[in-house]
C-alpha positions as CSV (number, residue, x, y, z in Angstrom):
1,X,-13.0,1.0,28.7
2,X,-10.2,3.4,27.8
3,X,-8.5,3.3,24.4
4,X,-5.6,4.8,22.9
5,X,-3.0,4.2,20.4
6,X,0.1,5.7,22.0
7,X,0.5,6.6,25.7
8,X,3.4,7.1,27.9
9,X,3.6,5.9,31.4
10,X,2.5,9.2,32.5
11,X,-0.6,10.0,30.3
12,X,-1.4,6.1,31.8
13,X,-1.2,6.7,34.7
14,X,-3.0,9.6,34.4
15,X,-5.8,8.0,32.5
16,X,-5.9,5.2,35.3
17,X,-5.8,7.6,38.3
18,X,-9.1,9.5,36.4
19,X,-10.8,6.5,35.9
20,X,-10.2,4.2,38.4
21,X,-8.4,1.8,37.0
22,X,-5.7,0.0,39.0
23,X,-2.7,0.1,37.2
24,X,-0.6,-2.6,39.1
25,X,-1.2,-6.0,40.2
26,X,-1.7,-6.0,43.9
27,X,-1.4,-9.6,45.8
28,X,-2.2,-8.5,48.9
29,X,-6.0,-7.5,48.1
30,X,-6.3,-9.8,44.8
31,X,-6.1,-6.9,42.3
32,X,-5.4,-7.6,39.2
33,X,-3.6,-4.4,36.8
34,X,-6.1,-3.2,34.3
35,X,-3.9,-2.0,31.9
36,X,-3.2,-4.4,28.6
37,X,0.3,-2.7,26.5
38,X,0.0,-4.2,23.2
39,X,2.7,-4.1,20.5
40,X,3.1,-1.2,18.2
41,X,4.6,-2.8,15.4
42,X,2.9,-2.1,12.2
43,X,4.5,-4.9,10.0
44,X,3.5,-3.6,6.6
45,X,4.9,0.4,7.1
46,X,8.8,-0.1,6.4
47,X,10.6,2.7,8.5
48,X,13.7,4.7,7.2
49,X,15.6,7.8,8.0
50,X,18.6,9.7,6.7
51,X,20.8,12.5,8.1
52,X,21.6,15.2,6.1
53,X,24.3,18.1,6.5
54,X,22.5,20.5,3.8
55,X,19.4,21.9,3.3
56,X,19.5,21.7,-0.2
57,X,20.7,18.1,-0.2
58,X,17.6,17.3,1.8
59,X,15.2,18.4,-0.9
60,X,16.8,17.7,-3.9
61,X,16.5,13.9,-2.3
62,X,12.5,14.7,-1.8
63,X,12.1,15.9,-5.5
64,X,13.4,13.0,-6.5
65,X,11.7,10.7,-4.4
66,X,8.8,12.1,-5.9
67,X,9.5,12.6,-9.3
68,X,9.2,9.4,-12.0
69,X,12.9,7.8,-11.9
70,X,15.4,9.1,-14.6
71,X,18.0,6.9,-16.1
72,X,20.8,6.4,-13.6
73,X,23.9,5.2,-15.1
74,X,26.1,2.0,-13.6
75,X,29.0,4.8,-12.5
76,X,26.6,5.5,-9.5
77,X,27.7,5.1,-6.1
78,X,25.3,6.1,-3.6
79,X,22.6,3.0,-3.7
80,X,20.1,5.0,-1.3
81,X,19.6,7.6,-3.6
82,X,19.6,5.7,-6.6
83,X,16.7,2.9,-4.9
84,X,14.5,6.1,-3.5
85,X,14.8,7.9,-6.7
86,X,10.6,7.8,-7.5
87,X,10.0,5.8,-4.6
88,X,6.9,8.2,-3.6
89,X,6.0,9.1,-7.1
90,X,2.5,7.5,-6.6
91,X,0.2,7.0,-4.1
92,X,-1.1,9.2,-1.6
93,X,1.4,11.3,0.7
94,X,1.8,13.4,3.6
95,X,4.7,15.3,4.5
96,X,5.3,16.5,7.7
97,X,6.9,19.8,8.1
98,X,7.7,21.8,11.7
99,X,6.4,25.4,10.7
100,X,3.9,26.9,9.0
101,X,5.7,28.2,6.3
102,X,8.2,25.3,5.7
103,X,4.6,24.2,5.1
104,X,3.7,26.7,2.8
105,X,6.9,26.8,1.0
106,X,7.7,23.6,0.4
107,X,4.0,23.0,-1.1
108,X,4.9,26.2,-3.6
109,X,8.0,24.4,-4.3
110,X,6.7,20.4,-5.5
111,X,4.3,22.1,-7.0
112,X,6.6,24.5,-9.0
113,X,8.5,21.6,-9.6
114,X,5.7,19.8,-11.5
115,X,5.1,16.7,-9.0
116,X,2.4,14.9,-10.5
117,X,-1.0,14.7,-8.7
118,X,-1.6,18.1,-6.8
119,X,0.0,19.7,-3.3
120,X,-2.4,21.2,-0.7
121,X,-0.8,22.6,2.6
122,X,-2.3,22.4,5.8
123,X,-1.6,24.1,9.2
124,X,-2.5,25.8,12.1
125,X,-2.5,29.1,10.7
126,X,-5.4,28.6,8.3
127,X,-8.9,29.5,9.1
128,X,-11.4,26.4,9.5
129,X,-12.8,26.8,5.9
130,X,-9.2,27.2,4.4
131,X,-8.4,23.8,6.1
132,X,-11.7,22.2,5.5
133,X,-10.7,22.9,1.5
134,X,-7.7,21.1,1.8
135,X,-8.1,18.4,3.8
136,X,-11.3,17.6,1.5
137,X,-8.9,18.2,-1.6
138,X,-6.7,15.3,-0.1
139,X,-9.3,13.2,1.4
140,X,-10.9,12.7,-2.1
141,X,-7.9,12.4,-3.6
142,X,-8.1,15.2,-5.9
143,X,-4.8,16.6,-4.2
144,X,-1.9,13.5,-3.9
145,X,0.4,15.2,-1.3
146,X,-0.1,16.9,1.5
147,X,2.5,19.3,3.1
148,X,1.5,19.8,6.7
149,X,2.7,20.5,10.3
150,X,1.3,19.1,13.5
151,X,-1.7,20.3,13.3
152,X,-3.1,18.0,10.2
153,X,-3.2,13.9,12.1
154,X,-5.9,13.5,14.4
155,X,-9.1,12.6,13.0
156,X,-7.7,11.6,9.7
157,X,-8.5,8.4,8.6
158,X,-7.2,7.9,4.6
159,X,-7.1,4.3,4.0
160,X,-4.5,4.7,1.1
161,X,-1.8,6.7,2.4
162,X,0.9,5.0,0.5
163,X,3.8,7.0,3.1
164,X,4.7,9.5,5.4
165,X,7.2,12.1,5.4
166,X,8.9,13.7,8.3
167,X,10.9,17.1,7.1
168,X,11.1,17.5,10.9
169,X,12.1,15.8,14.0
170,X,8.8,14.8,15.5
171,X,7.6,15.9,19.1
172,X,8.0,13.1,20.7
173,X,7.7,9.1,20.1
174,X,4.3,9.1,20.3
175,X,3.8,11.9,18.2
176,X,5.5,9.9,15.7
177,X,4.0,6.5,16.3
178,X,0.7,8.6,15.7
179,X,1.7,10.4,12.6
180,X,3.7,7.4,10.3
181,X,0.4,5.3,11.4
182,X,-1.7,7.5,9.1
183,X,0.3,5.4,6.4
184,X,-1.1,2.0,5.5
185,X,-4.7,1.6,6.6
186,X,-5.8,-0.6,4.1
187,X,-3.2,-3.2,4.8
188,X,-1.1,-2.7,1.8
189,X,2.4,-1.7,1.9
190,X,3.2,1.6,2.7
191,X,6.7,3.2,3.8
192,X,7.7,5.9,6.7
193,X,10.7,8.1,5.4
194,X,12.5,10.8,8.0
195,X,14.6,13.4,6.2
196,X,15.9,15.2,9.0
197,X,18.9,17.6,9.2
198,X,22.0,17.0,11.8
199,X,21.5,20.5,12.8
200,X,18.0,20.4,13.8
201,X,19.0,18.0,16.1
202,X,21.0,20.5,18.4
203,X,18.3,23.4,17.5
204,X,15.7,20.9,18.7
205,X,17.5,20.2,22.0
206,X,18.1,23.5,23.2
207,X,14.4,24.2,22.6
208,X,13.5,21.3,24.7
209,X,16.0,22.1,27.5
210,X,15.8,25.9,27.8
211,X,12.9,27.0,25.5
212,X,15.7,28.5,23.4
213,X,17.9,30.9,25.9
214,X,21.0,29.8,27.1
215,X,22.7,29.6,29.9
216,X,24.4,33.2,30.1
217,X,20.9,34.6,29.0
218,X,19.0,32.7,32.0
219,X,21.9,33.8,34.3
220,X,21.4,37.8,33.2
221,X,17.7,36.9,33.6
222,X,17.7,35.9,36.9
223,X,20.4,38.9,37.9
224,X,18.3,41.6,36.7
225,X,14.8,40.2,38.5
226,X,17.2,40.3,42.2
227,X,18.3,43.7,41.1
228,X,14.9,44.9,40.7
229,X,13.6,43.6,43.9
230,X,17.0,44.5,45.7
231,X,15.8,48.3,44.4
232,X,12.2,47.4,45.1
233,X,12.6,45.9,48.6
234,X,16.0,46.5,50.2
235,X,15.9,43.9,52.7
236,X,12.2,44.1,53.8
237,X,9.5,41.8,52.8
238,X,6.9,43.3,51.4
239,X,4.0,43.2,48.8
240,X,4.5,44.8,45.6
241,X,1.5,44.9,42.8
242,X,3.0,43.9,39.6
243,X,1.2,45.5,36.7
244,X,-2.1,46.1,38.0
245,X,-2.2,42.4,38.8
246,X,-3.1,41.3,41.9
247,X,-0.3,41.5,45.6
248,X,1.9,39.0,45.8
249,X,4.8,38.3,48.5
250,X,8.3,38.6,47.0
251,X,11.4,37.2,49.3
252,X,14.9,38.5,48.3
């Protein structure tokens, strides 16, 4: 029996092919597929996200969300704002950041701002102990919010997570279905906010498409390798040791 929470068709079939277990419904020889999909929905997390074009926009809207609510006068326009103003002012809360020092910082900063509660940070970067403090500080609630990249998720299971943050575009849909379910164990409402900026988008896409060269740099790339094994080789085929490393064949 194989478990999982979130799995795309190729971790499944992955998982199926290590195991054994046939994937498909076959007629012809009376197999039946061994895979159940279930549905994802969690009905008590409610799911939001806003664009922003400014940094600074971003986390004023974050302060406030987790500041007590000021008086707001009838003049107001923007109703979003105005309803999330303290909407994560209680409650237990993790904030997803993409690096380690947007973890870092942003932890300096609700804190500096005098958030109520306590702000660990948590990320890869930290030694085992340094996490271990932290995550205990959150787990027993001695810390409210919890500022973390990637790295905090797996293995945590905090029945009152009132909502999760996402500063950051997540990894992938999974990655996110994984991360907003920390958010509502104990069957009470809990919410899911994504405060992303419209440029991350694009910085986000080039980074999945071309791990962050572009094109012409990929083109001078590839020009400069053929003009090494053009001096290298001439027209032969040969072996060449690269670095100490072992022979290999190189083709121009």
């Amino acid at each position: 029996l194989a478990l999982t929470a979130t799995a795309g068709p190729k971790v499944i079939d992955d998982i199926c092919r290590t195991l054994s277990i046939p994937n498909y419904k076959d007629d012809a020889v009376g197999t039946e597929c061994g895979v159940r999909l279930l549905d994802f929905t969690r009905d008590n997390i409610d799911v939001s996200a806003q664009a922003f074009t400014s940094e600074d926009h971003r986390r004023t809207m974050l302060m406030n969300m987790l500041k007590p609510p000021r008086h707001t006068s009838s003049s107001t326009t923007n109703r979003l704002e105005t309803m999330k103003h303290g909407a994560l002012q209680t409650g237990s809360i993790i904030i997803y950041v993409w690096r380690k020092r947007d973890a870092e910082a942003l932890a300096e900063q609700i804190s500096g701002a005098g958030v109520e509660g306590g702000v660990v940070f948590y990320h890869g970067g930290m030694d085992a102990g340094q996490r271990a403090v932290a995550q205990g500080k959150f787990m027993r609630g001695k810390a409210r919010i919890c500022v973390a990249t990637v790295a905090f998720g797996l293995g945590i299971d905090k029945p009152d997570v009132y909502a999760v943050v996402h500063m950051c575009i997540p990894q992938s849909p999974e990655h996110y279905l994984q991360e907003i379910g920390r958010a509502g164990r104990d069957g009470r409402d809990a919410f899911a906010y994504a405060l992303l900026l419209t440029e991350e988008g694009t910085i986000r896409h080039s980074l999945s498409h071309s791990n962050g060269m572009t094109v012409s740099q990929v083109n001078a790339l590839m020009l400069r390798i053929r003009a090494v094994v053009d001096e290298a080789f001439g027209d032969n085929d040969r072996s060449l040791t690269v670095e100490g490393d072992s022979e290999r064949n190189f083709t121009s």
